[in-house]
Structures are given as C-alpha cells and as structure tokens.
N, C-alpha and C positions, 0 to 999 in steps of 0.2 A: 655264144655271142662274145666275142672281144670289145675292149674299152672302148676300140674306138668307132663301133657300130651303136653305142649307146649317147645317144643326143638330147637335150631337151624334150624336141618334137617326140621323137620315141616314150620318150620317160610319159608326155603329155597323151601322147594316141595309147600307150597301155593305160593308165589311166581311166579314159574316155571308152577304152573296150574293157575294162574291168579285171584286168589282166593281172592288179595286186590283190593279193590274197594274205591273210596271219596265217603261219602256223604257230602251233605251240607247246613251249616245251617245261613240261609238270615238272614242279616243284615239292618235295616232298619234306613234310617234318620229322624232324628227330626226336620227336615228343612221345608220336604216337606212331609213326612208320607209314604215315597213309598222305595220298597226293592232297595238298591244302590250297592249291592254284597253279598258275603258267605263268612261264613269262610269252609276250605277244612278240612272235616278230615275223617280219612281215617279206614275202617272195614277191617274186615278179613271173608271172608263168604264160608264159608270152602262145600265141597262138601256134608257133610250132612248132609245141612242146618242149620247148627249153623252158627251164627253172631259172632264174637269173639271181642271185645272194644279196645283200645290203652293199657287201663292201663295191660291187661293180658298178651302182648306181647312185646311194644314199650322196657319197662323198661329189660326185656333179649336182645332184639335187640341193645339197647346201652352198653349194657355191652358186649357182643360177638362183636362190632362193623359191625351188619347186618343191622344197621339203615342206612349207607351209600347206602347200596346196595337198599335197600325199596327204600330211597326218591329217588337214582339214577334213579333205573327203573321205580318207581309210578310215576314219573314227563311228561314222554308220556300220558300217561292217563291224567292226571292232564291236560297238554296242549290241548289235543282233546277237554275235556269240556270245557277248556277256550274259545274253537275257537266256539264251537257251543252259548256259554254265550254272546261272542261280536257281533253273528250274531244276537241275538234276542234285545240285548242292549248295542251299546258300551262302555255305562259309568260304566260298572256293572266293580267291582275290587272284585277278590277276592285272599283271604291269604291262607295260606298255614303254619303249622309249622314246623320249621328246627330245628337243633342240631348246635353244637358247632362239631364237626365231619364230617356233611355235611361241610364245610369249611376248613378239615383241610387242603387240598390240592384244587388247582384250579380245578379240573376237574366236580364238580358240579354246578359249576357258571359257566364256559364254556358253559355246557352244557344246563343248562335252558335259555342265550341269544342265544347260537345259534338254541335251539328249538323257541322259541318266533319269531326269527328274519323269519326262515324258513316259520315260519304258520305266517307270517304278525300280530301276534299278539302283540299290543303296549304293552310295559315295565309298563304303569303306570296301565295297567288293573292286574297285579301283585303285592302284597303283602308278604312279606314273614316275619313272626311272630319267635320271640326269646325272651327265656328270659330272664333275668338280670343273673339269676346265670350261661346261656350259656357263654357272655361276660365279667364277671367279671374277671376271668382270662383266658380270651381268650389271646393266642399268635399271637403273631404279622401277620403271615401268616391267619390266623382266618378273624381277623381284615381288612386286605386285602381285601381279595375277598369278605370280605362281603359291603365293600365299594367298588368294583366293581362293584358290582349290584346294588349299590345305584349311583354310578353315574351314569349309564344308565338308571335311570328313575325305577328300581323296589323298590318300598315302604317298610320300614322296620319299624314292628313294637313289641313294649316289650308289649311282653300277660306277664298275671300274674299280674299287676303294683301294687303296694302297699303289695306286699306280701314278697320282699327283705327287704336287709342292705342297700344299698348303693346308692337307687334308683335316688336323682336330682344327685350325681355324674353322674353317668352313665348315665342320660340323657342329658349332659354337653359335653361327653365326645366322642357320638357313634350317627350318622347321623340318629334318629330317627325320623320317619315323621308322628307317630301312640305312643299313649300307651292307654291300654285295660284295664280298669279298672276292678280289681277282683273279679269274683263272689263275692267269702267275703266279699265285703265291702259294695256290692249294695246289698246282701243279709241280710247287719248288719244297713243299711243306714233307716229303720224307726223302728230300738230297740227306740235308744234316741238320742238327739240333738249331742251328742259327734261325733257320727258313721252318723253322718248327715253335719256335719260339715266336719268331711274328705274327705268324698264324694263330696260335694260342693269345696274345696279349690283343690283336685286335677284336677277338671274339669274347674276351674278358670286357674291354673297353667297350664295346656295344652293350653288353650285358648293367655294369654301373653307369651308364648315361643314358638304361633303360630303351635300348631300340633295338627292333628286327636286326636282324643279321640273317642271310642268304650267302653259301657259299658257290660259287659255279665253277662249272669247270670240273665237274666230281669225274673220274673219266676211270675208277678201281677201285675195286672191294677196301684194301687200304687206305689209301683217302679216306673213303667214306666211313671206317670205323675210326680215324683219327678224327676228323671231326666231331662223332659221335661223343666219344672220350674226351673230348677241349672242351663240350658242352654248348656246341653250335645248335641250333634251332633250328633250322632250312637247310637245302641245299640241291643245287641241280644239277645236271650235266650226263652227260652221253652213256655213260654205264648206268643211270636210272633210267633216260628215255631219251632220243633225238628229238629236235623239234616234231612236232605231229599237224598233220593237215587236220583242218575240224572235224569231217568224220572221224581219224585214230584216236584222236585224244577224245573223243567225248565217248567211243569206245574203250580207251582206256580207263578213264573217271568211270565207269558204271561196273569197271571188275573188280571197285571194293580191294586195290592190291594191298600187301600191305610189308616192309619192308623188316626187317630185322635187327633187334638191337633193342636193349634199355638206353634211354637218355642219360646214361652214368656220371655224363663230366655234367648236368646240372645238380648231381650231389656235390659234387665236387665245388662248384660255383657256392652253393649254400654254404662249403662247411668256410669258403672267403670269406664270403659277406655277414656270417655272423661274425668273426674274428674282430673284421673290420667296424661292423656296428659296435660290438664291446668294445675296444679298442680307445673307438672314438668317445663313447660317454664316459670311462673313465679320465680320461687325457680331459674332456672338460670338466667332469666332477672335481679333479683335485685342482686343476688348475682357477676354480671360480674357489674354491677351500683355503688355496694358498693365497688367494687376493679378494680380500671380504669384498671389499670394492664393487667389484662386479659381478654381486650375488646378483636377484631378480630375471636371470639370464632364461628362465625356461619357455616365457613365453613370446623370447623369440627361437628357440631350440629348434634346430631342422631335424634331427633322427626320430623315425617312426616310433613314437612308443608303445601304440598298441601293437600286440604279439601279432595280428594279420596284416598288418601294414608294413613290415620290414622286411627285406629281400629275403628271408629266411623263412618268414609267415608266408608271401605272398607265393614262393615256392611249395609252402607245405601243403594250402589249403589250394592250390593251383595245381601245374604239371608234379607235382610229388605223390597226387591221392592214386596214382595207379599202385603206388608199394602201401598201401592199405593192406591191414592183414600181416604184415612183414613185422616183427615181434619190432627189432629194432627203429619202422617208421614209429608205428605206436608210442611207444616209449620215450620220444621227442613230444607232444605235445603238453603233457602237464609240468615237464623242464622248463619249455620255451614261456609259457605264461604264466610261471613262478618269476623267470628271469627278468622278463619282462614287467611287473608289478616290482620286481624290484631296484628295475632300472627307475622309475617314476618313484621309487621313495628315498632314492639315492640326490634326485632331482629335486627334490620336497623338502629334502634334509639339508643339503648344500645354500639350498633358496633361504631356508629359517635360519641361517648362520650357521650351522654346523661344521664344526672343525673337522680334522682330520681323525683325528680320533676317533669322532661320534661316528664317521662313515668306516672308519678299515672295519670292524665286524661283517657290515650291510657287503663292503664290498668283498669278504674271503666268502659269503655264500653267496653273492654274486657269480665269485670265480670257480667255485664249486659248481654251482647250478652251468655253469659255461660246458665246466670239463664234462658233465653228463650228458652234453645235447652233443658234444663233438664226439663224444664216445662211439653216443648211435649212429650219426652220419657217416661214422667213418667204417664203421661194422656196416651198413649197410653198403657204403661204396666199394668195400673191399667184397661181399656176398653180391652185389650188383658185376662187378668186373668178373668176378667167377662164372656168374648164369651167363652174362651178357657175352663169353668165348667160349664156352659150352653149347650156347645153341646157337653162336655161331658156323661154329665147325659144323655142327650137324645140316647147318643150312647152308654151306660154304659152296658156291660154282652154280649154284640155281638160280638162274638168269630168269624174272618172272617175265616180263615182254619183251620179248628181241624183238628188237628195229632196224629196217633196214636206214 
C-alpha cells in the first residue's frame, strides 16, 4: 500500500473491520537473562494481506487527530493480551506507546484504569512509553492525567532518550519510572570510545536517579555484552526477537529462554556508589567538624544509613544474591555493616561536638573497613568478567528463536 492509498476513511474502515492488531517484541533482563515483558506495538493487517507498519499510517492519524480513537479502541485488545500475559507470568510488564492527544482530555486514562481494574489486571503489569518532545509542551491538563496514571501504579516511560533538547530537564520534571535508550546510540556505542561513553554515562545516570533503563535497538552479540558490562538492566531489539504476533510471543514466553551473561557492570555500578556514599559522609563529617555551627545536621541527613538501604545494600540483598556462595560476595556483608554502624557514629560524634580529632581514628577504620568491601567487589568483578567470557564463547553463535 503506498502513502497515498492510506486515508482517514481507510485508517477508520480498518478500524471498524478490526484490521489493527499488537505485536510484540520481548524484552529481556540483564539480571537474570529471561524475557521480563514486551513492548506493544501495533500493525495494520489489512484484508488483503498486507501488513501496514506505524510509520505509514500513525504520522496521518496524528495529524487528522485519529490517533485518539486507535489507542482508544486498541486498548481492549491491548488489555485481553495483558490478561492472557499475567495468566502465564505475573511479573511480565508490558508498554504500550501514547501521544500527547491521548491525554488531552481525561477519558483515555479513565478508561485504561477502569479497563485494568475490571480484568483484575494490576497497574504495574502496565507501561505506558512518551516521548520528550510529547511532554515538552505538554499543557497542564496533558500533565494531569498522565500523572493519573502514574499514581495509580502505571509506569511511565521516555522512548527515544538521548535523541531531544532538553532531556535531564524533563526528566527532573515528569514522574518517569523508565527511559529507553535510543536505538542511535547503542547502534553508535562500538564506532568509538566517544559513543561508548554516552552510552555508559546514561545508564549510570538512570541507575543514581533510581529508574528502569531499556536499551533497544540490540541488533549483535556485541552490543548486547557491552551493555551487559555498562550495567544496563533491559534490553531489546532484533538479535533477541522481532516484534511477535500474539500467538509467537506467548509461544515464546512459555519456552522459559534464557540468555547468557552475569550482570557484571552492576558489580561495577556497586563498587561507584559505595565510593560515592563514603565520599559524601565524609565530605559532610568534616565539613559539620570544621564549622561547629552547623552540628545537629543528622536529622536532616539524606544518605542511607542502614547497611540495606544504600545502593550497595540494596544491590547485595537484591540482584547481587545470585553470587551467594562466591567466597568474595560473602565476605562483603559483615564489612558492609561494620561500615555502616560506623558511618552513624561518625554522625553521632560530629552531632555531640566532636572535633577533628576525636573522628580521624573512627574515620582510618572507617577507611579501612571501605578498602575491604572494594577488595571483594573488585575480586569478584574481575572472577565475574572471567566466567562471564568463558561461557560466553562456549555459548557464542547459538541463536535460541530465530524470527523471521
């Protein structure tokens, strides 16, 4: 079908014959190597038998404002395979793309919680994908309901990322709980170090301001062990699976695949953000020491001080407990909540007036207890990267579903 055989009227009679259909295409973590959802997107499969893509049709539907009616009415549909998705696996989440239009008026957020609500399908098994330039001037009402649906529990995340103006604004600014790193960038992420480095800093960046990250676009074995090693979490794209019509993919979800690789670069992420958390309590220990002034500071104090609340605990007793057993994970826990008890009496002691003095002892076993937790993470990262190319090679060219 050429552009200019595709009209309103058409776009409305496939519609009205039912002629849009999702497919979708699995998303798999870096965690555990296993498909954790889809993203939803959506054909036109006309009566005969052409397949029609978004780009031939979406871009008239938003401009005639027919996009509202699409995602209005595709959203039934959409929900049935949610309901059959959570019977096979609850934790599977999958997205969905919207418009800045979908939003302009309440009635399609209305409408997707009280369809969820009716099919007992939970809020967080939903996703719903925007991009920056949707929100950048989005009007207040936009804004709204799409914070509706974020506080009921549906995930919202910015596809595209790295391809705007204005993008930490706006991620500053708009309840994002996802952003999906751009084909282009994990497309350009082994030209050269440049394009390699941005790729790594954005997945650092999602990681300290605590949100999903999805890379797409995966399209080679390469690729997908850089990301692996950056410490990315998700990721999708054409060397894991092409989009899947509902029967493949709910055939694919039940063969239990499971991909290859340790999550390496989140040892790596951990042996940061301890740095970083020491770092920062000492920088304010001495600094509240050097300026009695502004002792009583703990109880407004933002760093975690219990040992499982710091990006280093929530890593250990979280995606870390697969290296259970590994002499060097072990060996990190009664470090970490020495370190930790004595972050809080370096906090305790600063608060009671305590000079400089009184804290350098607390803080050379302080620095002591540091250098033994980074010891282990880094024995383990360096015995992590060894297995992790070890059994890759072994597994290296083993394609598990070929798609056509």
């Amino acid at each position: 079908m050429t552009d200019s055989a595709i009209t309103e009227q058409t776009i409305l009679a496939g519609l009205d014959a039912g002629e849009f259909v999702y497919y979708y295409q699995p998303k798999v973590s870096l965690i555990t190597g296993k498909v954790i959802g889809a993203e939803a997107l959506i054909r036109w499969q006309r009566s005969d038998g052409q397949t029609v893509l978004p780009n031939d049709f979406i871009p008239l539907a938003e401009q005639t404002g027919l996009i509202k009616q699409i995602s209005y009415r595709m959203f039934a549909k959409l929900a049935r395979d949610l309901l059959i998705f959570s019977d096979i696996d609850s934790r599977l989440v999958t997205s969905v793309n919207a418009s800045a239009q979908d939003f302009a008026d309440g009635r399609f957020c209305t409408m997707v919680l009280e369809t969820l609500e009716q099919l007992c399908i939970p809020t967080k098994n939903l996703q719903i994908e925007i991009t920056e330039t949707t929100v950048l001037n989005a009007d207040p009402d936009v804004r709204k309901n799409i914070q509706t649906l974020c506080d009921a529990g549906v995930g919202l995340a910015m596809d595209d990322y790295g391809t705007g103006y204005s993008t930490l604004e706006t991620l500053s600014q708009w309840p994002f709980t996802t952003i999906k790193l751009d084909r282009s960038i994990v497309g350009r992420m082994l030209d050269n170090p440049k394009n390699q480095t941005i790729a790594e800093s954005s997945i650092r960046m999602a990681h300290e301001l605590d949100i999903g990250i999805v890379a797409e676009g995966v399209e080679s074995d390469l690729q997908y062990q850089m990301l692996l090693e950056s410490g990315c979490t998700k990721v999708q794209g054409y060397w894991l699976s092409r989009p899947l019509p509902l029967s493949d993919f709910i055939y694919f979800i039940q063969q239990d695949l499971r991909w290859s690789g340790l999550p390496i670069g989140l040892i790596h992420m951990a042996i940061v953000d301890h740095i970083q958390w020491r770092k920062k309590l000492v920088s304010d220990v001495v600094r509240i020491a050097t300026n009695p002034g502004q002792s009583g500071e703990r109880n407004h104090y933002q760093l975690p001080l219990d040992y499982r609340s710091c990006r280093l605990g929530k890593w250990y007793y979280g995606a870390g407990r697969q290296f259970v057993g590994c002499q060097d994970f072990d060996e990190i826990e009664l470090p970490h909540k020495k370190f930790h008890n004595l972050g809080s009496e370096l906090i305790d002691t600063v608060n009671n007036g305590g000079t400089i003095a009184e804290l350098t002892p607390i803080l050379t076993e302080f620095s002591d207890l540091s250098a033994v937790i980074l010891d282990c993470l880094q024995r383990l990262e360096h015995k992590g990267l060894m297995d992790m190319h070890l059994a890759h090679r072994s597994w290296e060219g083993h394609h598990l579903f070929p798609s056509a």
